[in-house]
N, CA, C and O atoms as a Maestro MAE file, in Angstrom:
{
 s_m_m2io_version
 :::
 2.0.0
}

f_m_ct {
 s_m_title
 :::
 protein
 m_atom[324] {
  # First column is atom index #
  i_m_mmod_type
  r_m_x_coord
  r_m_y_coord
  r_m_z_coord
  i_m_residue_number
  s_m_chain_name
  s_m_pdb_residue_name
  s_m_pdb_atom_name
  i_m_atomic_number
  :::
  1 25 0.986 -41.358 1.390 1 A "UNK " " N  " 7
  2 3 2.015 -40.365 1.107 1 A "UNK " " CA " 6
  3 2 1.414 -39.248 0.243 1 A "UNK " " C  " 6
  4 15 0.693 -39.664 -0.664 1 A "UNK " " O  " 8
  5 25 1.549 -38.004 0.327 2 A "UNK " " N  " 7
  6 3 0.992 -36.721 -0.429 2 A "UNK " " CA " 6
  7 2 1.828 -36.803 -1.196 2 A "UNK " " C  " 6
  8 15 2.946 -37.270 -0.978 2 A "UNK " " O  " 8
  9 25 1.232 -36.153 -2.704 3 A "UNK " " N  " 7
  10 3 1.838 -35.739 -3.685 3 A "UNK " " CA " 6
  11 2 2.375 -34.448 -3.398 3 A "UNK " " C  " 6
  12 15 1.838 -33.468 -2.882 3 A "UNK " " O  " 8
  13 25 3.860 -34.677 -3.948 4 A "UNK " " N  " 7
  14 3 4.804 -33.354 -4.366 4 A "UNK " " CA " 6
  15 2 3.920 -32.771 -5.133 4 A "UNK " " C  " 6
  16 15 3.356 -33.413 -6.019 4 A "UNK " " O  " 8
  17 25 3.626 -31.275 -4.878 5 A "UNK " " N  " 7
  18 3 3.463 -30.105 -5.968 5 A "UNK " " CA " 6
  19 2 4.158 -29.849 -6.989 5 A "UNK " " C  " 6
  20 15 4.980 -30.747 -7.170 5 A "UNK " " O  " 8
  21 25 4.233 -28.733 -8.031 6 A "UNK " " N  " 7
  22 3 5.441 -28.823 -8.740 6 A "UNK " " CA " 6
  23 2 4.796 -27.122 -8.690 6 A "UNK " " C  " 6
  24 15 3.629 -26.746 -8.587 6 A "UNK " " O  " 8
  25 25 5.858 -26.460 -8.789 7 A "UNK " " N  " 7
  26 3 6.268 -25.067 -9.141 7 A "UNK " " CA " 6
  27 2 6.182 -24.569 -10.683 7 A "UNK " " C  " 6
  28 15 6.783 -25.209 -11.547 7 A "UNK " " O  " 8
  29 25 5.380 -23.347 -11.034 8 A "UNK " " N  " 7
  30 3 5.457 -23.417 -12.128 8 A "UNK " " CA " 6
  31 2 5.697 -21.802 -12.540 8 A "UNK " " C  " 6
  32 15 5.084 -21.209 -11.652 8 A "UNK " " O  " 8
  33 25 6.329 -20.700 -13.517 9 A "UNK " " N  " 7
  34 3 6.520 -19.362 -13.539 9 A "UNK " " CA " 6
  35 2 4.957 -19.345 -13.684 9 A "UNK " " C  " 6
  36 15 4.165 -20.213 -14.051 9 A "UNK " " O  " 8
  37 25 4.754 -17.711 -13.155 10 A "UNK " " N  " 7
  38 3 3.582 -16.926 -13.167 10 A "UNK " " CA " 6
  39 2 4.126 -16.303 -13.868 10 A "UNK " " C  " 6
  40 15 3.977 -16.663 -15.036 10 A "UNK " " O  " 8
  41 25 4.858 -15.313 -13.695 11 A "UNK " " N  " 7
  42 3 5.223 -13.918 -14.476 11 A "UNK " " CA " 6
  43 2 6.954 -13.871 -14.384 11 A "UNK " " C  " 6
  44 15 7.673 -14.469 -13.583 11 A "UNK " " O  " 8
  45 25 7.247 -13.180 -15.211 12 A "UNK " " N  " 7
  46 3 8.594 -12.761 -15.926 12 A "UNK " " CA " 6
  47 2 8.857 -11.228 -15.662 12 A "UNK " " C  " 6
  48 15 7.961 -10.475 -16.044 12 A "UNK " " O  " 8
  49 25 10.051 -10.615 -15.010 13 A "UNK " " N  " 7
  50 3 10.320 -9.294 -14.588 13 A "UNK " " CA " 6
  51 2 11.474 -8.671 -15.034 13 A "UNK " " C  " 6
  52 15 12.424 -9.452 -14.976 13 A "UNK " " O  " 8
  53 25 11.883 -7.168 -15.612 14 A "UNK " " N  " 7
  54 3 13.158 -7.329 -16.037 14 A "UNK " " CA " 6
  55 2 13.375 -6.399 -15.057 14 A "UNK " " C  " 6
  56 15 14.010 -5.556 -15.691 14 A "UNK " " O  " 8
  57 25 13.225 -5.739 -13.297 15 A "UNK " " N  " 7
  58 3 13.484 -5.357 -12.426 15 A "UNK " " CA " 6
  59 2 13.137 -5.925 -11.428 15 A "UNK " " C  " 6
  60 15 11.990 -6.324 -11.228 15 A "UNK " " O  " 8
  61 25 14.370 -6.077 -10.430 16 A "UNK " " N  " 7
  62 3 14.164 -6.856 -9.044 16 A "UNK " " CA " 6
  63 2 12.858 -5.727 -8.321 16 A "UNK " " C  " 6
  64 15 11.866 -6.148 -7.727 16 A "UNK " " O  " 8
  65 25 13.009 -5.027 -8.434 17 A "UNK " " N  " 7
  66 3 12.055 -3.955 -7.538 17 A "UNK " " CA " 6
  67 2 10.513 -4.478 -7.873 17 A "UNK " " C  " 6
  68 15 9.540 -4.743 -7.167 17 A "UNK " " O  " 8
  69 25 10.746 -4.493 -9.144 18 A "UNK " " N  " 7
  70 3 8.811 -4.663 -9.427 18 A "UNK " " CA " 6
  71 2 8.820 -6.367 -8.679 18 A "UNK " " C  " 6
  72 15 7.954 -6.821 -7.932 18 A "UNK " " O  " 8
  73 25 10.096 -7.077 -9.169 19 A "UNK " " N  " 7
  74 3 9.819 -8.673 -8.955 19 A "UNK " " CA " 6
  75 2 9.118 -9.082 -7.158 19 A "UNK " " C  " 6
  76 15 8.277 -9.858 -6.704 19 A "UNK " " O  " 8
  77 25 10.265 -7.806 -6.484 20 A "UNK " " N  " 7
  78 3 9.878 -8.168 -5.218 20 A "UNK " " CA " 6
  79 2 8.723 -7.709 -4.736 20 A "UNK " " C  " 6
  80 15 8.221 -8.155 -3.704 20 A "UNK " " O  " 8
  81 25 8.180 -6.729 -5.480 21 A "UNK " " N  " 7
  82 3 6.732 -5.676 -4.908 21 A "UNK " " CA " 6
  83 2 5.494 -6.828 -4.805 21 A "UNK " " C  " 6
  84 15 4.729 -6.991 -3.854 21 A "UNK " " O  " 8
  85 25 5.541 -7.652 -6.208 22 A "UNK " " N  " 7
  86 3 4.654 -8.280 -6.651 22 A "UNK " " CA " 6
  87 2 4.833 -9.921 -5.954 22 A "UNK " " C  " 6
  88 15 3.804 -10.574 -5.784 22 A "UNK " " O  " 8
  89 25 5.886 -10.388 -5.658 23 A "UNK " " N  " 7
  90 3 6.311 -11.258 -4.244 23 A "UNK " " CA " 6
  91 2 5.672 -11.267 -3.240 23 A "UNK " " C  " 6
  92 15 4.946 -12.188 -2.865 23 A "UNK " " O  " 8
  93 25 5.965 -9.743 -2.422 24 A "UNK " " N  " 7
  94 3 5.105 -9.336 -0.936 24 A "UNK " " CA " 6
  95 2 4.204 -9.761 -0.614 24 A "UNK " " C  " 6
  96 15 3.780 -10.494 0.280 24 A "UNK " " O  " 8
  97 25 3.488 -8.620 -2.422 25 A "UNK " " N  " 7
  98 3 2.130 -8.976 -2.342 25 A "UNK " " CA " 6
  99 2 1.209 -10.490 -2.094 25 A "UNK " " C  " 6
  100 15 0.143 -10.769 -1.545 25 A "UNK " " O  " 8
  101 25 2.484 -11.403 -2.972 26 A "UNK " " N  " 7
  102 3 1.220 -12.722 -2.830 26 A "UNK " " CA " 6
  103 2 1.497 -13.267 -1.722 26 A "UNK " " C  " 6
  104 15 0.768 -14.174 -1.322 26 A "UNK " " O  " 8
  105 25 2.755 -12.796 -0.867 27 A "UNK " " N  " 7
  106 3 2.933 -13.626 0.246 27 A "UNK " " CA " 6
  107 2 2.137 -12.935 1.173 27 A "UNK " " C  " 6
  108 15 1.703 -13.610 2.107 27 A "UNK " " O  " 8
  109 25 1.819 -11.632 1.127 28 A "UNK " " N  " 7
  110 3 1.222 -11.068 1.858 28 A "UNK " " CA " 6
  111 2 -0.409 -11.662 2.058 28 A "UNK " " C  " 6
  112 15 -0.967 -11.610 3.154 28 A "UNK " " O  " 8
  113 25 -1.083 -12.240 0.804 29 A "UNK " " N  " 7
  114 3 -1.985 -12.979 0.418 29 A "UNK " " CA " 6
  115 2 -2.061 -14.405 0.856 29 A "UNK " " C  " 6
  116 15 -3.152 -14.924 0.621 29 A "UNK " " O  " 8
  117 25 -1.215 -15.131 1.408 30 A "UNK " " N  " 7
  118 3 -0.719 -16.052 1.660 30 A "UNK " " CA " 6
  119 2 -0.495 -16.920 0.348 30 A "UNK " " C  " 6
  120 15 -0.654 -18.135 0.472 30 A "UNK " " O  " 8
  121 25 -0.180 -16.473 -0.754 31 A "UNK " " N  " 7
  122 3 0.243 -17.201 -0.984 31 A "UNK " " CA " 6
  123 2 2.089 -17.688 -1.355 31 A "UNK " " C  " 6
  124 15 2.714 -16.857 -2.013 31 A "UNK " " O  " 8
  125 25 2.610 -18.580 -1.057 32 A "UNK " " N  " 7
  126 3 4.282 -19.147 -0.888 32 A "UNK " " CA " 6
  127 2 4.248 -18.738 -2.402 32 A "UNK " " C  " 6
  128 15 3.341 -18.845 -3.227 32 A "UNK " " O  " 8
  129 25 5.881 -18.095 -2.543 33 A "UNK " " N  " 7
  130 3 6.464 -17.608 -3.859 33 A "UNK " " CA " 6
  131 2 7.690 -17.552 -3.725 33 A "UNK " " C  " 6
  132 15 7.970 -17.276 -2.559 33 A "UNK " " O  " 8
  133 25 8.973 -17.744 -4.659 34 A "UNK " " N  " 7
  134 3 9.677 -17.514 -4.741 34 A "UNK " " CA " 6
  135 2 10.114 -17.118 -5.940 34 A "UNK " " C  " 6
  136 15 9.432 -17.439 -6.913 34 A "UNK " " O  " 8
  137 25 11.580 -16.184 -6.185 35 A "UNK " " N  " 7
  138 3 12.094 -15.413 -7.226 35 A "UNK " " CA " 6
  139 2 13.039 -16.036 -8.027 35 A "UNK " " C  " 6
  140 15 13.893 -16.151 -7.147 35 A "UNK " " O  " 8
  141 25 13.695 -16.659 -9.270 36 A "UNK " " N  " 7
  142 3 14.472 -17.044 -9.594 36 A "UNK " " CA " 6
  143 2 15.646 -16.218 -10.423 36 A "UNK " " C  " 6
  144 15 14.988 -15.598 -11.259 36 A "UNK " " O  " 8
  145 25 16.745 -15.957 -10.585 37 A "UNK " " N  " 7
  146 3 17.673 -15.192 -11.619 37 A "UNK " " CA " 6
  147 2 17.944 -13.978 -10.948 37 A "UNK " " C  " 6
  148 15 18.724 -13.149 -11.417 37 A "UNK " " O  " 8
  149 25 17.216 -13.793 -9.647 38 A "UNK " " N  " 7
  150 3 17.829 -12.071 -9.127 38 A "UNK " " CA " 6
  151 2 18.539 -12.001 -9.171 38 A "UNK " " C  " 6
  152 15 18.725 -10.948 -9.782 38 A "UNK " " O  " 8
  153 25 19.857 -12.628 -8.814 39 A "UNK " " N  " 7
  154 3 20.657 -12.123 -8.922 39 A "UNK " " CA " 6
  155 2 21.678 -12.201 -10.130 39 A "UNK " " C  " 6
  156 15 22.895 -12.124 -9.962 39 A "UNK " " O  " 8
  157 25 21.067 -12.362 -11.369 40 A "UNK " " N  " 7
  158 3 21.768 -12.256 -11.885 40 A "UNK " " CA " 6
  159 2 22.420 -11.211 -13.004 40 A "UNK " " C  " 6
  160 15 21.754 -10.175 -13.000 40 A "UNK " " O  " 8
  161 25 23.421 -11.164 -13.878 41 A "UNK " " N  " 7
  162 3 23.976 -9.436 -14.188 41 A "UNK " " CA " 6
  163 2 23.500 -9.469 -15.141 41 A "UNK " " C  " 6
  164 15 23.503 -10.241 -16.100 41 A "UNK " " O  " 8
  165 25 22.650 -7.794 -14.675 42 A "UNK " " N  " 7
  166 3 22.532 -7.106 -15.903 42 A "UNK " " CA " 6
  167 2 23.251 -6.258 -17.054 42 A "UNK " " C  " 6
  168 15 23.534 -5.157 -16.584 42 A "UNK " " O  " 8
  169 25 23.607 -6.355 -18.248 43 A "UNK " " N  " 7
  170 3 24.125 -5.468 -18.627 43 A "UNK " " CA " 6
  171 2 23.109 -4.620 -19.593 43 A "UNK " " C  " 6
  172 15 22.410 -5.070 -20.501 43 A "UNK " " O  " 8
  173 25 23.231 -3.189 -19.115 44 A "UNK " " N  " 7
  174 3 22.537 -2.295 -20.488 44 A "UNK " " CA " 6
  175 2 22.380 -2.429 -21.524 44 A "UNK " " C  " 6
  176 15 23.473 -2.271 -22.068 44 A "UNK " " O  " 8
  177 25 21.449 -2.698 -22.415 45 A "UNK " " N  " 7
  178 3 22.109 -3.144 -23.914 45 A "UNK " " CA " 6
  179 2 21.909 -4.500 -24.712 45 A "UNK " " C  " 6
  180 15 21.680 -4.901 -25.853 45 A "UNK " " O  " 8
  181 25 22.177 -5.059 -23.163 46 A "UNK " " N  " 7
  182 3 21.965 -6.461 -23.823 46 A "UNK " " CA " 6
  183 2 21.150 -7.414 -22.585 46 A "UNK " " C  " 6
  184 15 21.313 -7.708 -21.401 46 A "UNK " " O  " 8
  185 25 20.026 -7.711 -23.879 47 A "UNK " " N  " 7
  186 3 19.438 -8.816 -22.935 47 A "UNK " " CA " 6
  187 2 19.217 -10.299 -23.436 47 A "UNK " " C  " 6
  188 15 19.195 -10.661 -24.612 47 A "UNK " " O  " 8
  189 25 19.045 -11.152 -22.218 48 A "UNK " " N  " 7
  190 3 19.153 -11.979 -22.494 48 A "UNK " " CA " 6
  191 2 18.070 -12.858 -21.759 48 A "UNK " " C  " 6
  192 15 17.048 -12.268 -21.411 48 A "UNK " " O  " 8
  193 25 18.161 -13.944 -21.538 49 A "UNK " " N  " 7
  194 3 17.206 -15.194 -20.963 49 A "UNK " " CA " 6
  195 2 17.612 -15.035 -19.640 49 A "UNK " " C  " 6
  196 15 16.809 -14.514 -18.867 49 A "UNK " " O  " 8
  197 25 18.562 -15.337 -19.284 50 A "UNK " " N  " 7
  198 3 19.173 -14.954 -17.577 50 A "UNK " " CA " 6
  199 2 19.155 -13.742 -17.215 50 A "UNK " " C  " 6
  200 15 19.422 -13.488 -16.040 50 A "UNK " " O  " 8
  201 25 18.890 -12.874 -17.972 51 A "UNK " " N  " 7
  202 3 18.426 -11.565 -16.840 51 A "UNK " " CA " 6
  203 2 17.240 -11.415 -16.847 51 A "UNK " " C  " 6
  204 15 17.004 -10.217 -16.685 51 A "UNK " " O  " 8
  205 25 15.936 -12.253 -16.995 52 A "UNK " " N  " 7
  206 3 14.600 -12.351 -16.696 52 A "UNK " " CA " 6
  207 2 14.814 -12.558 -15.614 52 A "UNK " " C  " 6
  208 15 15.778 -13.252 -15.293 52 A "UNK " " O  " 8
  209 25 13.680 -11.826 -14.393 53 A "UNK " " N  " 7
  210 3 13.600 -12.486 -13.049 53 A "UNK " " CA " 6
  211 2 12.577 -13.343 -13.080 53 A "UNK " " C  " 6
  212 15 11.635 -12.931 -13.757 53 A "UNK " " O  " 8
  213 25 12.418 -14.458 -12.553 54 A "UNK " " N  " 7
  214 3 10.954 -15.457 -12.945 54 A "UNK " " CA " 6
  215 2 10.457 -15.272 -11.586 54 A "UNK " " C  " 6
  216 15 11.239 -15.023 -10.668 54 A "UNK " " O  " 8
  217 25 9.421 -15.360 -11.440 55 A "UNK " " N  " 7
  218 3 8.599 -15.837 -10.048 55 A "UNK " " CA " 6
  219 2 7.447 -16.744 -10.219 55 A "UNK " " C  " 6
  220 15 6.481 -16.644 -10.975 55 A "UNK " " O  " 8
  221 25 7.845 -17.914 -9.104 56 A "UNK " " N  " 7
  222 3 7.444 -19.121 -9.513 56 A "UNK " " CA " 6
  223 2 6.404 -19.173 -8.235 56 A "UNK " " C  " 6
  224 15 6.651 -18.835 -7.078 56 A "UNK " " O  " 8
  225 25 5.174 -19.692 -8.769 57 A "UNK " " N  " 7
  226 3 4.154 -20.135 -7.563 57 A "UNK " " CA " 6
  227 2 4.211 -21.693 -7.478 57 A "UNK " " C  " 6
  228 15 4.939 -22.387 -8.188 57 A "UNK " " O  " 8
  229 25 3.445 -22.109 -6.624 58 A "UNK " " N  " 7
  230 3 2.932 -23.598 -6.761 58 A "UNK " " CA " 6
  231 2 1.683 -24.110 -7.698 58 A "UNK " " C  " 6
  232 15 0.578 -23.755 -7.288 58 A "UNK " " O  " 8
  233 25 1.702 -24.746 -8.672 59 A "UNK " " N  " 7
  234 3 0.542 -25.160 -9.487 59 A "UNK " " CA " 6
  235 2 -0.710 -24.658 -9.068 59 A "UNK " " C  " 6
  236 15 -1.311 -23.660 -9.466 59 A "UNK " " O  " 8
  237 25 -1.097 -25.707 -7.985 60 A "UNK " " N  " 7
  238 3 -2.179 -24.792 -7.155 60 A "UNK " " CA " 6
  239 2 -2.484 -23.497 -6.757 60 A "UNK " " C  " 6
  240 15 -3.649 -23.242 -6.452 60 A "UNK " " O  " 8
  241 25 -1.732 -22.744 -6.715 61 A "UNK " " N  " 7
  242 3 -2.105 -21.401 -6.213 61 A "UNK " " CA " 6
  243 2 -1.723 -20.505 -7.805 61 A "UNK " " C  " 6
  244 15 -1.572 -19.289 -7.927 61 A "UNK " " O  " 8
  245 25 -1.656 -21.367 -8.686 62 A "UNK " " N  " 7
  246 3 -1.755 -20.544 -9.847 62 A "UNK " " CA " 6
  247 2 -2.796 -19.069 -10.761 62 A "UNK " " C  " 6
  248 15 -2.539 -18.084 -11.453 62 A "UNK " " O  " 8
  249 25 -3.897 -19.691 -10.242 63 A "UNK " " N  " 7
  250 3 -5.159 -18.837 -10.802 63 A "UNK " " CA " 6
  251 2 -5.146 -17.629 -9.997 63 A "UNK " " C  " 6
  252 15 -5.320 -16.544 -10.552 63 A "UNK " " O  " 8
  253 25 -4.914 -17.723 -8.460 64 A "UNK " " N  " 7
  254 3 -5.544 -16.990 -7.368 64 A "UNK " " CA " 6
  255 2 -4.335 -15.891 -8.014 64 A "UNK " " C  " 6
  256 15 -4.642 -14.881 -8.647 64 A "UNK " " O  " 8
  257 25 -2.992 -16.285 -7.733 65 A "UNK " " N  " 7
  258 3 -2.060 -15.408 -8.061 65 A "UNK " " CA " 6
  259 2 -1.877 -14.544 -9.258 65 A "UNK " " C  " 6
  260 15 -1.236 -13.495 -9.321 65 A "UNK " " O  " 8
  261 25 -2.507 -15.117 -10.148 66 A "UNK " " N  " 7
  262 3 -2.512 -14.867 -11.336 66 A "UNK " " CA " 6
  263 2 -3.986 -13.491 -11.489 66 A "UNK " " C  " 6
  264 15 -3.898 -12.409 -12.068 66 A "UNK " " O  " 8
  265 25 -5.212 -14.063 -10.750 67 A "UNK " " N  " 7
  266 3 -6.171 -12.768 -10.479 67 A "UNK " " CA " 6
  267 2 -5.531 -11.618 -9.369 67 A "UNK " " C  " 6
  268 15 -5.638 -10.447 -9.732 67 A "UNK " " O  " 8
  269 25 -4.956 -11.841 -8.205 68 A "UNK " " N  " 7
  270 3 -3.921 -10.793 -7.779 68 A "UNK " " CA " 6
  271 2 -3.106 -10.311 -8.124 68 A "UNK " " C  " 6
  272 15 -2.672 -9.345 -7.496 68 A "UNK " " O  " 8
  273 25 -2.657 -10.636 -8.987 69 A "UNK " " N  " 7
  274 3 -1.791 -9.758 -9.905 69 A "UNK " " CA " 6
  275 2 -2.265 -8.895 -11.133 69 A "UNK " " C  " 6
  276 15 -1.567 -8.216 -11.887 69 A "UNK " " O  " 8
  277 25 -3.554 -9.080 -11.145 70 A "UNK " " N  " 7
  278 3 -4.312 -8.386 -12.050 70 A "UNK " " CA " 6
  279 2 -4.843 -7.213 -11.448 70 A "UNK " " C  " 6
  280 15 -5.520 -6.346 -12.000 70 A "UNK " " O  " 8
  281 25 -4.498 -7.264 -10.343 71 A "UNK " " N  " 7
  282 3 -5.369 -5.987 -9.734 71 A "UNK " " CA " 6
  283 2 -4.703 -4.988 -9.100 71 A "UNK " " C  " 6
  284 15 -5.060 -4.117 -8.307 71 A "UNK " " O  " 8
  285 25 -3.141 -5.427 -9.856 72 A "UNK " " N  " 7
  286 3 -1.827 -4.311 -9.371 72 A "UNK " " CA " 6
  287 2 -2.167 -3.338 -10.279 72 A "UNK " " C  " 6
  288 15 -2.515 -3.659 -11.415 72 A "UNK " " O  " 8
  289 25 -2.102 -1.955 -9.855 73 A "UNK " " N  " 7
  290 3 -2.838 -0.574 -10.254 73 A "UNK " " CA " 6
  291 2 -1.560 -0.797 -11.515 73 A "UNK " " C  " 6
  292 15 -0.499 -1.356 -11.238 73 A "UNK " " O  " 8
  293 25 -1.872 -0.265 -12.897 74 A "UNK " " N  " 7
  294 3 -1.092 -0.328 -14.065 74 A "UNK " " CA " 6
  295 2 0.284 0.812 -13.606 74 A "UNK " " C  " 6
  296 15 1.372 0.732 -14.177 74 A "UNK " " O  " 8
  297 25 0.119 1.414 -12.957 75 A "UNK " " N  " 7
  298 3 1.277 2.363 -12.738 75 A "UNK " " CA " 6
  299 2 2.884 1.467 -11.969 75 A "UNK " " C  " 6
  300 15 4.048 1.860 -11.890 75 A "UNK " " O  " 8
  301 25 2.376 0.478 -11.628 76 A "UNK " " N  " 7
  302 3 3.696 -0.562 -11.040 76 A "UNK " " CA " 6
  303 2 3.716 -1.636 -12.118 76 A "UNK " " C  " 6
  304 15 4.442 -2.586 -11.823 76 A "UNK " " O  " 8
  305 25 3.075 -1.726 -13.341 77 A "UNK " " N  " 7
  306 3 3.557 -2.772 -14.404 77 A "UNK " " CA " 6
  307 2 4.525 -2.142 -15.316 77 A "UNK " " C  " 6
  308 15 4.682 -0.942 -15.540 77 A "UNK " " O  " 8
  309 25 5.277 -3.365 -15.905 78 A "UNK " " N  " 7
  310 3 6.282 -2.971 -16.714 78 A "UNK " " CA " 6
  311 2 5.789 -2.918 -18.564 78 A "UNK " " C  " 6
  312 15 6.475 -2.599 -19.535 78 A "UNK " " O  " 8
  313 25 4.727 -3.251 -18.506 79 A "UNK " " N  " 7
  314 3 3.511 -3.443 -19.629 79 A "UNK " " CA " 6
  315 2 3.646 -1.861 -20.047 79 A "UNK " " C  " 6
  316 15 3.597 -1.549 -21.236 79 A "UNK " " O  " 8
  317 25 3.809 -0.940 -19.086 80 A "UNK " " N  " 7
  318 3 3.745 0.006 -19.385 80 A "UNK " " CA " 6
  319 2 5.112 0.978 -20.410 80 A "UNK " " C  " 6
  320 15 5.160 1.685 -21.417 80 A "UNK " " O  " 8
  321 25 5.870 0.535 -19.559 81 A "UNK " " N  " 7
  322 3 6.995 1.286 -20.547 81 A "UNK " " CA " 6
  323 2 7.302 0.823 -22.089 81 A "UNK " " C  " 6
  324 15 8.144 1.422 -22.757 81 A "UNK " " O  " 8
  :::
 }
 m_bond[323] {
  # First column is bond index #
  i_m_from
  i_m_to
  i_m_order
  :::
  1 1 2 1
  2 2 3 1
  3 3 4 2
  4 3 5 1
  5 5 6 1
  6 6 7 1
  7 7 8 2
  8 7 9 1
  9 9 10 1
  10 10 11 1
  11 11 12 2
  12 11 13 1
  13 13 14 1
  14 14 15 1
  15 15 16 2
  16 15 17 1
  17 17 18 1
  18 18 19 1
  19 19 20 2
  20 19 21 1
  21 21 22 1
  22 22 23 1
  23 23 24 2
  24 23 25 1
  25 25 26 1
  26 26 27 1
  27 27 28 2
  28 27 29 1
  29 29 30 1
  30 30 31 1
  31 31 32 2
  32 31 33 1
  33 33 34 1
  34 34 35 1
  35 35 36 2
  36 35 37 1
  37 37 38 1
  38 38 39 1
  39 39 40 2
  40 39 41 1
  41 41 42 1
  42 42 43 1
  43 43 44 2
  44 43 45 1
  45 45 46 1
  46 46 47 1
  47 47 48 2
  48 47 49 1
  49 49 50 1
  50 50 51 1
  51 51 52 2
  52 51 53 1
  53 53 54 1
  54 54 55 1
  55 55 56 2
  56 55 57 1
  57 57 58 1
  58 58 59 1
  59 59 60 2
  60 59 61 1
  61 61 62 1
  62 62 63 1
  63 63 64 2
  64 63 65 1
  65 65 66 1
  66 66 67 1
  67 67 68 2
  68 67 69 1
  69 69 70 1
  70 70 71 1
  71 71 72 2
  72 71 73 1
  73 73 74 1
  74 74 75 1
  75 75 76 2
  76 75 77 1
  77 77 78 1
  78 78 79 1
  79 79 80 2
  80 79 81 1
  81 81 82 1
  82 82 83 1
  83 83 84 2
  84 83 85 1
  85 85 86 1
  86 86 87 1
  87 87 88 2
  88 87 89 1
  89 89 90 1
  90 90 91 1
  91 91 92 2
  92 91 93 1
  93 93 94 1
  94 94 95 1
  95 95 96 2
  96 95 97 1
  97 97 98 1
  98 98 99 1
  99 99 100 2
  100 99 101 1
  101 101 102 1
  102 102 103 1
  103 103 104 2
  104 103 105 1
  105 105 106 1
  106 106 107 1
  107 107 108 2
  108 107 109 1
  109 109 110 1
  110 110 111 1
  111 111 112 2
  112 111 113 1
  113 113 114 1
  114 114 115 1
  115 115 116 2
  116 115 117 1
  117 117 118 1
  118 118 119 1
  119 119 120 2
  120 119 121 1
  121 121 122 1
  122 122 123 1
  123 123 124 2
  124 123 125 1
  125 125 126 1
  126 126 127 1
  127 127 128 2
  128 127 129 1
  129 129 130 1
  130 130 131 1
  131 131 132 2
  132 131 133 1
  133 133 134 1
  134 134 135 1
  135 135 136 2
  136 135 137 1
  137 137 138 1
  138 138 139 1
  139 139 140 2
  140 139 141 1
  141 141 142 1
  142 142 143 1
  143 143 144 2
  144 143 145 1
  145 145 146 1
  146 146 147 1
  147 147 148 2
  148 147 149 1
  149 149 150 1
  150 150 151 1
  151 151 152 2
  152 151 153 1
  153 153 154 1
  154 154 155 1
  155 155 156 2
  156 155 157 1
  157 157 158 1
  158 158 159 1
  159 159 160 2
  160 159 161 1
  161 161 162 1
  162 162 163 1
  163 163 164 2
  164 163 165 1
  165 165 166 1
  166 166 167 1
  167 167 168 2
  168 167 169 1
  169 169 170 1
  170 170 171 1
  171 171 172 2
  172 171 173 1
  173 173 174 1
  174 174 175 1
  175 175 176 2
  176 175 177 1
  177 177 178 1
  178 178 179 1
  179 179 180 2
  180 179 181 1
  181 181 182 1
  182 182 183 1
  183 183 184 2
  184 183 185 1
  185 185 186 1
  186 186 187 1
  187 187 188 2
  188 187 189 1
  189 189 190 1
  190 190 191 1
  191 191 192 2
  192 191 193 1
  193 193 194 1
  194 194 195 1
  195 195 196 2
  196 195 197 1
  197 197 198 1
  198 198 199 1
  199 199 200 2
  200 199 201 1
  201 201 202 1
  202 202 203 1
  203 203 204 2
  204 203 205 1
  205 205 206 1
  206 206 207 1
  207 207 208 2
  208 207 209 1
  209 209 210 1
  210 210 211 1
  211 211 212 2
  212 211 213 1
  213 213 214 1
  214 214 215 1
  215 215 216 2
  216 215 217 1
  217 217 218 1
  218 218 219 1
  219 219 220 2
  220 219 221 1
  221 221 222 1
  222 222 223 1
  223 223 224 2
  224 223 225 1
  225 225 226 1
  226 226 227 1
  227 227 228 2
  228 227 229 1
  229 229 230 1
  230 230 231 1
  231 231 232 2
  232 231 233 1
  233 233 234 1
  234 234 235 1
  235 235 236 2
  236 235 237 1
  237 237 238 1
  238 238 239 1
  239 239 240 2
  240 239 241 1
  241 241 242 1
  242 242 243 1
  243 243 244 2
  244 243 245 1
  245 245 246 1
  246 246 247 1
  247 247 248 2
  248 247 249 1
  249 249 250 1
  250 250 251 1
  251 251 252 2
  252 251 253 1
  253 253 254 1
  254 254 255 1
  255 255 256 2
  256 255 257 1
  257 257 258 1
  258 258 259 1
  259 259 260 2
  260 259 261 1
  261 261 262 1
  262 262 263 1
  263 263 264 2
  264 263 265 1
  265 265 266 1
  266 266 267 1
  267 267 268 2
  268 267 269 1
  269 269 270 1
  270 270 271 1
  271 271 272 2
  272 271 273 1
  273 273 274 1
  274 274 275 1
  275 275 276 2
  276 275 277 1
  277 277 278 1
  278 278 279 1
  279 279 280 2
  280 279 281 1
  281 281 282 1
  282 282 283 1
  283 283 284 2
  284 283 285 1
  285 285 286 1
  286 286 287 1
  287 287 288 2
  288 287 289 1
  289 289 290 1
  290 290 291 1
  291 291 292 2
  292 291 293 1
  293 293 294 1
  294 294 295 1
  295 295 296 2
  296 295 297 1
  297 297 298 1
  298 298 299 1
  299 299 300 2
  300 299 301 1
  301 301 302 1
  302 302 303 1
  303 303 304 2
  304 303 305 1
  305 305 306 1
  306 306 307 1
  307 307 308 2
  308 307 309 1
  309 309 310 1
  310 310 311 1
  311 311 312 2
  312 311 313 1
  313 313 314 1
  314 314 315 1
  315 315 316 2
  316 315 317 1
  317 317 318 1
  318 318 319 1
  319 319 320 2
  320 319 321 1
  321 321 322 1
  322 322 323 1
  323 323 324 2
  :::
 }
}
């Protein structure tokens, strides 16, 4: 019997737009990702723990994702504002 993987956050987003850009990308990479908290409400003003978007890889594909995401041009990080 194979071992279950376990899912673990890569990165933390406070816009669905950047969350999904940076998604594409690793799926585009092959690597499987999914988004957690999109949908949930934002209000101006106030933030909180549930309006983080998380995106979660698989253990294994941790590093790879983690160097592809390093090589998103600084003009699409939120590091910036």
């Amino acid at each position: 019997m194979k071992d279950q993987q376990k899912t673990v956050v890569l990165k933390e987003f406070n816009t669905s737009t950047e969350a999904n850009i940076v998604k594409s990308m690793l799926e585009a990479n092959g690597i499987p990702c999914f988004l957690s908290n999109e949908n949930s409400v934002f209000t101006p003003g106030f933030f909180s723990a549930s309006s983080t978007i998380l995106l979660h890889v698989m253990e294994d594909d941790f590093e790879k994702a983690g160097s592809l995401i390093d090589q998103i041009p600084e003009a699409f990080s939120e590091e910036e504002s």
